[in-house]
C-alpha positions in Angstrom: -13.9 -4.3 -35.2 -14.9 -6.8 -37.5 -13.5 -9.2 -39.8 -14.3 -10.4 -43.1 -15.1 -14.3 -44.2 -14.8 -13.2 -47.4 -12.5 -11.5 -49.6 -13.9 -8.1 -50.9 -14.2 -8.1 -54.7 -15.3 -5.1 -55.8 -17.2 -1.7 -53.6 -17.3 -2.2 -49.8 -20.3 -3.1 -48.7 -22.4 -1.8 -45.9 -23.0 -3.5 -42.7 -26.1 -4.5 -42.7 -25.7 -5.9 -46.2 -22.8 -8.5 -45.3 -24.5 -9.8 -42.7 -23.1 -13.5 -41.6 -20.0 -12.6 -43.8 -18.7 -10.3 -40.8 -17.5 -11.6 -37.1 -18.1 -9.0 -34.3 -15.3 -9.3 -31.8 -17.0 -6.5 -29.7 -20.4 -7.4 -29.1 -19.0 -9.3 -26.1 -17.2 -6.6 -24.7 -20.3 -4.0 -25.2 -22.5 -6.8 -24.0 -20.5 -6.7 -21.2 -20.1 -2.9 -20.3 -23.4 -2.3 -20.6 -24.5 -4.8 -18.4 -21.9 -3.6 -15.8 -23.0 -0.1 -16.1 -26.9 -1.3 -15.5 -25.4 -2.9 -12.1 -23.5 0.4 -11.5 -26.7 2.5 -12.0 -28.7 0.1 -9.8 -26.2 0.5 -7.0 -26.2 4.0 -7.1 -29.5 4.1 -6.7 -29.8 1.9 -4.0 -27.2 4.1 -2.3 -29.6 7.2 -3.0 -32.8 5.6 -1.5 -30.6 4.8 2.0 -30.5 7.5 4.5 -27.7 10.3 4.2 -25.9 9.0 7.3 -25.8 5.4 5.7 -24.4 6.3 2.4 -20.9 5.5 1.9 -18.5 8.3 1.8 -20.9 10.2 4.4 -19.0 11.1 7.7 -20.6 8.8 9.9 -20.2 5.9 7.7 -16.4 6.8 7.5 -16.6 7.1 11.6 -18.4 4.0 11.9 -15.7 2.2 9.5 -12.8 4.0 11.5 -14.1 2.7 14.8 -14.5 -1.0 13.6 -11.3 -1.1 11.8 -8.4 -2.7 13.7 -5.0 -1.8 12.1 -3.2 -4.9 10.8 0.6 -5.3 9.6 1.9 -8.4 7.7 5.1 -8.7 7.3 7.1 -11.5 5.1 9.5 -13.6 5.6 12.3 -12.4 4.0 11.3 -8.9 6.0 11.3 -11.0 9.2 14.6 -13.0 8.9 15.9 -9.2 7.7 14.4 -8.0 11.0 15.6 -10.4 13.3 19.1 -10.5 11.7 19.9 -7.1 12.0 17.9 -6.5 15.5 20.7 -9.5 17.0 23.3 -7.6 15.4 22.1 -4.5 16.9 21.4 -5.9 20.4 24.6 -7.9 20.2 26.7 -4.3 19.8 24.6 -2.6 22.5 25.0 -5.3 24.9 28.3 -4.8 24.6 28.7 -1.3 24.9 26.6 -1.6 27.9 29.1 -4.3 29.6 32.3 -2.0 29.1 31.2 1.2 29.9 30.2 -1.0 33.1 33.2 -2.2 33.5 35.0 1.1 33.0 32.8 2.8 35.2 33.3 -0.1 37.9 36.7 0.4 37.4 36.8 4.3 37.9 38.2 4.7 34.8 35.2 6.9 33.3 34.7 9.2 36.2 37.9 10.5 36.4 39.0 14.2 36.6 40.8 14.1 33.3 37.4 13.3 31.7 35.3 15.7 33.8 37.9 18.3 32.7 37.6 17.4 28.7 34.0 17.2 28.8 33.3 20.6 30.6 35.5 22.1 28.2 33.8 20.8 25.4 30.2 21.3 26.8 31.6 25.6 27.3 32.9 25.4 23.8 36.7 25.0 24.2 36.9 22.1 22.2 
């Protein structure tokens, strides 16, 4: 892309011909990708000169990276306080549970033959 000093006053000129008239807003940019892909070549063929088992992508690299790699969760903060909020809430309830049915079993109200009765019935299919 290019743009023009000058106004244009009659046939278009070529390139060559307008010479410091015209700004090139690419040549960075080109500059740029083709130094990037004269990196990218070189790496490649470093790559290709290492032994196959040293390449990346090759199984024992990926086995050598699995065995050195330690899994690693971060959680924020927000995701914390959300965690422990609703885990308090949840142990709170259970805790509770736990202490009536303990107290209704202490109590011999859950082993009763009532109860034994309904839940047989239920467990055959009797409702």
């Amino acid at each position: 892309m290019e743009i023009r000093n000058l106004q244009p006053t009659g046939p278009e000129r070529s390139r060559a011909d307008r010479g410091a008239d015209a700004i090139d807003l690419t040549r960075s940019n080109r500059e740029r990708i083709a130094e990037s892909t004269h990196v990218f070549e070189e790496r490649q063929l470093e790559a290709l000169r290492r032994p196959a088992s040293e390449r990346p992508g090759s199984p024992e690299e990926a086995r050598r990276q699995a065995e050195s790699a330690e899994d690693r969760v971060e959680l924020s903060t927000a995701a914390r306080a959300l965690a422990e909020e609703s885990d308090s809430e949840e142990v709170i309830r259970r805790r509770e549970r736990i202490d009536a049915l303990r107290a209704e079993l202490e109590a011999g109200v859950i082993d009763t033959p009532e109860r034994l009765e309904r839940a047989a019935s239920r467990l055959l299919g009797g409702g």
